[in-house]
C-alpha positions as a printed NumPy array, in Angstrom:
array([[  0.   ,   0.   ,   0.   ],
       [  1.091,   3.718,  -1.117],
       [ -0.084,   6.371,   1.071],
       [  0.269,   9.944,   1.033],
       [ -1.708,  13.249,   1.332],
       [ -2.521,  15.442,  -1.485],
       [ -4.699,  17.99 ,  -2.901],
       [ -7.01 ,  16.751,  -5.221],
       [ -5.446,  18.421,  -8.351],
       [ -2.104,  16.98 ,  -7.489],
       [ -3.746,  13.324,  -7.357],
       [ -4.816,  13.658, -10.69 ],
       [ -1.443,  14.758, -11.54 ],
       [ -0.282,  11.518,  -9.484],
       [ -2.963,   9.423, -11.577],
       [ -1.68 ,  10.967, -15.08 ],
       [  1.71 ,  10.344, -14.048],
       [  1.343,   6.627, -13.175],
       [ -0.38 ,   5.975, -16.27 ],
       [  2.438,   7.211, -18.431],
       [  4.813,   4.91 , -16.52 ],
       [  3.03 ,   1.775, -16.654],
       [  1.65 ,   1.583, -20.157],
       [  3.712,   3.712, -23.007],
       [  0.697,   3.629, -25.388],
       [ -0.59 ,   6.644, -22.857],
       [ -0.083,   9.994, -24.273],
       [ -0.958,  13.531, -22.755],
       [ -2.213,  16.436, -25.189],
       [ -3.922,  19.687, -24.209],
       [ -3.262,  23.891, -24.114],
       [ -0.133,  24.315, -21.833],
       [ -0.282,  21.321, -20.144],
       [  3.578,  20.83 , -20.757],
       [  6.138,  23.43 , -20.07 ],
       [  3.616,  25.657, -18.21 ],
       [  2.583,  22.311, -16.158],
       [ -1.679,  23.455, -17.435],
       [ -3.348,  26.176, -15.55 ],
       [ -3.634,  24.581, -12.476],
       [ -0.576,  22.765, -12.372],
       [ -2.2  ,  19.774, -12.709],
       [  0.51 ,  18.202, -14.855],
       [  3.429,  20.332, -13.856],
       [  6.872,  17.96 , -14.344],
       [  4.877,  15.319, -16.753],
       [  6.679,  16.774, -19.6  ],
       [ 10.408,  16.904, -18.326],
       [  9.763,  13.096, -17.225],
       [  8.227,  11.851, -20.007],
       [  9.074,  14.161, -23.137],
       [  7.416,  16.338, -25.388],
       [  5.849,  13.279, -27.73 ],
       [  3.925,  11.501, -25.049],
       [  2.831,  15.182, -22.807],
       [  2.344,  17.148, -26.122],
       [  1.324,  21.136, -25.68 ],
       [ -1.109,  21.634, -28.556],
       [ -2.517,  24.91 , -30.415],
       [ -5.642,  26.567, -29.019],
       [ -7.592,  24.406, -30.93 ],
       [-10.184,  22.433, -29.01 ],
       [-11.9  ,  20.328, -31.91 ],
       [ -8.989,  19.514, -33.434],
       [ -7.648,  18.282, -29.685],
       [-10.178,  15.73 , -29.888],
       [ -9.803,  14.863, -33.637],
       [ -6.232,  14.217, -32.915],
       [ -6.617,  11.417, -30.174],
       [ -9.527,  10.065, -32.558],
       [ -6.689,   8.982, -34.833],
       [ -4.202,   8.174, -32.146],
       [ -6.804,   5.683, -30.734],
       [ -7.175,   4.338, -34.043],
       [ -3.511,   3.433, -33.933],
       [ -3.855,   1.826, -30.204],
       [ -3.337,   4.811, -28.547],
       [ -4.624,   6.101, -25.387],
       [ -4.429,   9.498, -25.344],
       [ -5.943,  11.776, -22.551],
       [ -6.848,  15.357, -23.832],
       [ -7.554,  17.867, -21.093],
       [ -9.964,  20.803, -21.981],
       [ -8.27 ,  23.974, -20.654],
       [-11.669,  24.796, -19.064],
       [-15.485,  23.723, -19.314],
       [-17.018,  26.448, -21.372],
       [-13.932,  25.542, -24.121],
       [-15.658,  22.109, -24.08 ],
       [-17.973,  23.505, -27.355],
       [-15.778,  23.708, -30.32 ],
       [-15.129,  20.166, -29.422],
       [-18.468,  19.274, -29.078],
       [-19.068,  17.892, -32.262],
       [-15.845,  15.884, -32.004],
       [-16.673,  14.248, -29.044],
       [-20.546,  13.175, -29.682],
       [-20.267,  12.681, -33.28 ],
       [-17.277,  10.863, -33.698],
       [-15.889,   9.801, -30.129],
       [-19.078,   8.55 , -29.068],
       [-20.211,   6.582, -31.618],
       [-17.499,   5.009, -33.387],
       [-17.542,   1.542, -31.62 ],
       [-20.747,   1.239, -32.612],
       [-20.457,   2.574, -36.013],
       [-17.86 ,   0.058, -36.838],
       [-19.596,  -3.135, -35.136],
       [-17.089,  -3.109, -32.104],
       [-13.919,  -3.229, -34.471],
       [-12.676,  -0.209, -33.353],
       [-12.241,   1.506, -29.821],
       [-11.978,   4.643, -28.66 ],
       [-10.214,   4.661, -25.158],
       [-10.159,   8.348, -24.808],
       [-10.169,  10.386, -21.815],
       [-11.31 ,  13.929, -21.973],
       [-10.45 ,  15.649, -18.756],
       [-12.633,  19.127, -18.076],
       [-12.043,  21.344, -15.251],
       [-15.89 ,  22.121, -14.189],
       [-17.959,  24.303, -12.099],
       [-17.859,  27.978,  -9.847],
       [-16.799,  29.29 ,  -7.063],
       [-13.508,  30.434,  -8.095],
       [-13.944,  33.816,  -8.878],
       [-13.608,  33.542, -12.545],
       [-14.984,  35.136, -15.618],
       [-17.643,  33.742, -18.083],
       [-16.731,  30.45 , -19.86 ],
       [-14.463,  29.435, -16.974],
       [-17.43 ,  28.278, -13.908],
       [-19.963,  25.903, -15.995],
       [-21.096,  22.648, -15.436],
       [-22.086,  20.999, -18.956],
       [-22.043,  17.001, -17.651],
       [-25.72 ,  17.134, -18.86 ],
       [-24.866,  17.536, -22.146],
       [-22.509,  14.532, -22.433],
       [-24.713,  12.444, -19.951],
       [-27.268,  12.308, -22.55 ],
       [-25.078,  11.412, -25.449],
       [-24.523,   7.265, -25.749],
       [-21.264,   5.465, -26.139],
       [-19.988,   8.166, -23.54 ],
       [-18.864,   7.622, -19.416],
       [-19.455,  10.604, -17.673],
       [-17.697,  10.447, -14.47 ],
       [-16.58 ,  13.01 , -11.554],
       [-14.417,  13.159,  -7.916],
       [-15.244,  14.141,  -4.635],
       [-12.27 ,  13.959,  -3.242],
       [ -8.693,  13.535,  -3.572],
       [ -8.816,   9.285,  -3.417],
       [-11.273,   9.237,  -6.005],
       [ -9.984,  11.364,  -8.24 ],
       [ -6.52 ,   9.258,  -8.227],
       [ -8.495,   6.209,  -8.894],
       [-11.099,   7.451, -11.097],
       [ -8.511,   8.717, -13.204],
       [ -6.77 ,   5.706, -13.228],
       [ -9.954,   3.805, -14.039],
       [-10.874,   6.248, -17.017],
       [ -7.713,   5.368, -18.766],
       [ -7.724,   2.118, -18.301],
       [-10.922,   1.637, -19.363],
       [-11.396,   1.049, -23.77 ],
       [-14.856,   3.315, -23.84 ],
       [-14.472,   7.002, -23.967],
       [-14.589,   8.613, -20.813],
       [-15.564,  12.446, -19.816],
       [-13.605,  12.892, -16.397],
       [-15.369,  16.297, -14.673],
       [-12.652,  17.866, -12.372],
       [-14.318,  19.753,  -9.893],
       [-11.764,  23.099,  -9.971],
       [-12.834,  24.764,  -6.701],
       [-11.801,  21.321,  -4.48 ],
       [ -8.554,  20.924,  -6.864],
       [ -6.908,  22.148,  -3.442],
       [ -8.776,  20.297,  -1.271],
       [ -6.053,  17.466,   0.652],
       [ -6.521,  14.131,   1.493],
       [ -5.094,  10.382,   1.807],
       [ -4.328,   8.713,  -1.355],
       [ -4.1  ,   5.093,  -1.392],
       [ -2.231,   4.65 ,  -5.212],
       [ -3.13 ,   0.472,  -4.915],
       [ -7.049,   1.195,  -4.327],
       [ -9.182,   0.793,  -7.538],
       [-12.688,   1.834,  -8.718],
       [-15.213,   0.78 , -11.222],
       [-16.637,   4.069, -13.309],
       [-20.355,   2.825, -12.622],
       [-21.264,   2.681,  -8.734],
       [-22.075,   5.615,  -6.649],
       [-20.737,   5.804,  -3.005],
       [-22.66 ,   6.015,   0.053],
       [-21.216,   8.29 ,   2.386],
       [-23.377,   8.605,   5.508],
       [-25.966,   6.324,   6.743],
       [-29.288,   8.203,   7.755],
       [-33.272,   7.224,   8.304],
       [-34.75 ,  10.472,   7.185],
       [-33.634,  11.708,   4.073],
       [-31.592,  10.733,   0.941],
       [-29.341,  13.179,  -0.883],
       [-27.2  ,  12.614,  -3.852],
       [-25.232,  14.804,  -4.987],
       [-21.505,  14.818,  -6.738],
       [-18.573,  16.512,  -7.693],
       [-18.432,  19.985,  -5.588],
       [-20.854,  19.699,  -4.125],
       [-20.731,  16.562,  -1.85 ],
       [-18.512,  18.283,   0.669],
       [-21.128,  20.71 ,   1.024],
       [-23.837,  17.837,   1.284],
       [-21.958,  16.842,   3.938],
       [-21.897,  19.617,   6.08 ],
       [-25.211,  19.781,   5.755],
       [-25.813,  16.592,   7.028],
       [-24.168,  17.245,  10.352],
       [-26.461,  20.822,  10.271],
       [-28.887,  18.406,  10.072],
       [-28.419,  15.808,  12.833],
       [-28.191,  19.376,  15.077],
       [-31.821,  18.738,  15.08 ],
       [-32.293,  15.341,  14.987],
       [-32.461,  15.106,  11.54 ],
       [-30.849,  12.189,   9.759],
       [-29.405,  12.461,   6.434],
       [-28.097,   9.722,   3.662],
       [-25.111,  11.663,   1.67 ],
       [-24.544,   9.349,  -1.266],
       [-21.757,  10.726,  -3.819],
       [-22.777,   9.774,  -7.395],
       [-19.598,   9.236,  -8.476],
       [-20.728,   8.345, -11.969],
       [-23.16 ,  10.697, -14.064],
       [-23.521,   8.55 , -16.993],
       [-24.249,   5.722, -16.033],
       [-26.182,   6.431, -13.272],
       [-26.45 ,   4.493, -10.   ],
       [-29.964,   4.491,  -9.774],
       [-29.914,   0.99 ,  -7.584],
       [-27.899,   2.833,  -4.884],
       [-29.926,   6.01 ,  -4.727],
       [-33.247,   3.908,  -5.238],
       [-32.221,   1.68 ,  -2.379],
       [-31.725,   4.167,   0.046],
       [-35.309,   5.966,  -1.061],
       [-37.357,   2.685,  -0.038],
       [-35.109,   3.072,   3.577],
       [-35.539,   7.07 ,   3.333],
       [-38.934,   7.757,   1.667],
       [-37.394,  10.93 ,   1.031],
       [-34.698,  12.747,  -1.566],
       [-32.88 ,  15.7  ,  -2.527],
       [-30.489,  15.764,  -5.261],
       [-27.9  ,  18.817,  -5.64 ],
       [-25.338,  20.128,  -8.118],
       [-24.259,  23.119,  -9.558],
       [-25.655,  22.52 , -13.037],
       [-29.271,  24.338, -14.251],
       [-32.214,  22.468, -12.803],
       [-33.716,  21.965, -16.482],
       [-32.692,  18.779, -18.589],
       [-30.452,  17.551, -15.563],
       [-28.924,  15.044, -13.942],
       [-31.314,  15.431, -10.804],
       [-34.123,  15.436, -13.073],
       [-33.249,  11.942, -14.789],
       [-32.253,  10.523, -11.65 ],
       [-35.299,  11.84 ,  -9.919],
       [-37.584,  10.493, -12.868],
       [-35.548,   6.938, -12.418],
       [-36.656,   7.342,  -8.716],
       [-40.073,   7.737,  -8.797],
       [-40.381,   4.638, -12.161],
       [-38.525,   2.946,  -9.217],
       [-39.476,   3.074,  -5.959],
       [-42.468,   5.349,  -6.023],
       [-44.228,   3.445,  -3.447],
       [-41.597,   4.164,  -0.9  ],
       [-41.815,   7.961,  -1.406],
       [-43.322,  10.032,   1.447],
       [-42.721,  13.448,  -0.171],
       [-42.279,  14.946,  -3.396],
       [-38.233,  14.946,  -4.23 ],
       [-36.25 ,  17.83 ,  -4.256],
       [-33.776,  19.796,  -6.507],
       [-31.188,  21.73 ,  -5.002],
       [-29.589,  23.195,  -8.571],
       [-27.898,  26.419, -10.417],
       [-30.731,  28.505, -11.963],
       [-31.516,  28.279, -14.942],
       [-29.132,  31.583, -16.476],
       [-26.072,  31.741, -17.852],
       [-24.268,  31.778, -15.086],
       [-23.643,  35.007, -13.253],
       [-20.643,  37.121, -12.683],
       [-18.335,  35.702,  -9.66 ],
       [-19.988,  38.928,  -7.323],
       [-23.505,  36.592,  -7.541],
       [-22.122,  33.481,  -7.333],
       [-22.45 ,  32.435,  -4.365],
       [-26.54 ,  33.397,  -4.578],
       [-26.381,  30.641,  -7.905],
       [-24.653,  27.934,  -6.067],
       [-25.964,  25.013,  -4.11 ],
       [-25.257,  26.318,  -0.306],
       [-26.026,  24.53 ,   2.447],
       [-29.144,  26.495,   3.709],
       [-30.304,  25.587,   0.629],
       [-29.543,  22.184,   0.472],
       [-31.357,  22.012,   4.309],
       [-34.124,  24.365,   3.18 ],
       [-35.193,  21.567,   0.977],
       [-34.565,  18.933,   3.396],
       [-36.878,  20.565,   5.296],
       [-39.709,  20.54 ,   1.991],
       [-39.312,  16.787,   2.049],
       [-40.005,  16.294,   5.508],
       [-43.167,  18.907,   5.894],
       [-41.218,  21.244,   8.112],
       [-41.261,  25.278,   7.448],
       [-39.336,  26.196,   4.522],
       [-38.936,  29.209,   2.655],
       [-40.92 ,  28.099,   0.179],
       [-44.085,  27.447,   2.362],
       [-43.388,  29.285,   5.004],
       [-45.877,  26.634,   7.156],
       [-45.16 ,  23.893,   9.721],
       [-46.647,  20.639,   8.998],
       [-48.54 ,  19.35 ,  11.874],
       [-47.521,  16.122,  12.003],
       [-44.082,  16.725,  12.154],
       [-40.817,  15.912,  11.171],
       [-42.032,  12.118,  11.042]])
């Protein structure tokens, strides 16, 4: 067993790093991501250990990025592109669901894609437009594609690991505000890119959530159990495909769920897995779920983003919803109580 702490930027870096040592068909390619190290550092020394041809510094050029490690992974490559940021994720859009996606299909399984496409996602960094967005939804919905994300700095280690590994193409979310976030990295524990995590055990209410917002989740389960109140934090882990057996399980214990991320509420990930939920386990649900989201706007300047963001007093305001208490929203106390 390895073990050592590290922020969770520097575990990816860790991740990429191990990958290029154990298996030379692994090549690096993105904006700066060699000399400079990429703008968060994320690869910083990759280049001067490995060389320019397998951690390659490409032109500003997002689409043709992607095209690039179409034809290396024709050749039985396995490149991993990184996406400077996640509203630079468009010019490669077409790329990525028109060609990456679908090409093991279109050729009857002949040919593979085992691409990795890392994307620094989401707010709370104080940044300007194009640099705090959360797009998963659009990938989620395209087939042939893994959407995956990281909580924390062990998952992101091994769900990097997992994403190259793996001979499907795989969309790896990095959640930019927690890239400095530290924690114990075990370098020998592995992950599958399909099962969702269960964090904290709790009677009263279920709430899935991922990426950066799970640490905030969290906290707001032990706001919660101030009161009494018991909540089930279950990290999603994977976006596409989702864990609905995890989540659904815990709604037949629960009755009750919330599901948060920064994302707009519209055409979501909480609204498929909600929908999933209620084909599911209907039966078992004693309240109406919940969406803790973004707002459906662009999203604002970095002055108003903490108003757009999933806080905690948000997250327990709709806690609250599910289990009848007073809520902004209704601004009523049910009589019967919490349960």
């Amino acid at each position: 067993m390895t073990t050592s702490e590290l922020a969770l930027g520097a575990a990816i870096g860790r991740a990429l790093g191990d990958a290029l040592e154990s298996d030379e068909k692994v090549v690096l390619m993105g904006e700066d991501i060699g000399r400079l190290g990429g703008v968060f550092r994320v690869t910083d020394g990759l280049q001067a250990r490995f060389g320019k041809n397998r951690v390659i510094d490409s032109p500003l050029a997002e689409s043709a990025i992607v095209g690039t490690a179409v034809g290396m992974a024709y050749r039985g490559y396995r490149p991993v592109v990184e996406i400077q940021f996640d509203g630079f994720v468009y010019p490669a859009f077409d790329q990525i669901v028109a060609q990456v996606a679908r090409l093991h299909y279109r050729t009857q399984g002949r040919v593979r894609m085992p691409i990795t496409v890392r994307v620094p996602y989401g707010g709370d960094i104080g940044s300007v437009e194009h640099h705090s967005e959360s797009p998963e939804s659009y990938f989620a919905h395209t087939p042939g594609l893994r959407v995956v994300t990281a909580s924390s700095p062990q998952e992101a280690y091994s769900t990097m690991r997992a994403a190259i590994a793996s001979d499907d193409p795989v969309m790896f979310f990095e959640p930019k505000s927690r890239y400095w976030a530290k924690g114990d990295v075990d370098t020998d524990l592995t992950r599958d890119l399909d099962t969702a995590a269960v964090l904290t055990t709790g009677r009263d209410v279920t709430v899935a959530t991922y990426g950066p917002v799970v640490k905030t989740a969290l906290e707001a389960a032990i706001a919660a159990s101030d009161e009494g109140i018991e909540l089930e934090v279950i990290d999603l882990r994977a976006i596409s495909p989702l864990d609905v057996d995890t989540v659904a399980a815990s709604v037949e214990r629960t009755g009750r769920l919330v599901v948060a991320h920064e994302a707009p509420a519209e055409a979501s990930v909480a609204s498929e897995l909600i929908a999933s939920v209620v084909e599911r386990s209907f039966p078992a649900l004693r309240a109406a779920p919940e969406r803790v989201t973004g707002y459906d706007t662009p999203y604002p300047p970095s002055a108003l983003e903490g108003a757009y963001l999933p806080s905690l007093d948000r997250i327990l305001d709709a806690v609250d919803r599910t289990l009848g208490r007073r809520s902004s929203r209704t601004g009523l106390e049910y009589a019967g109580g919490a349960r």
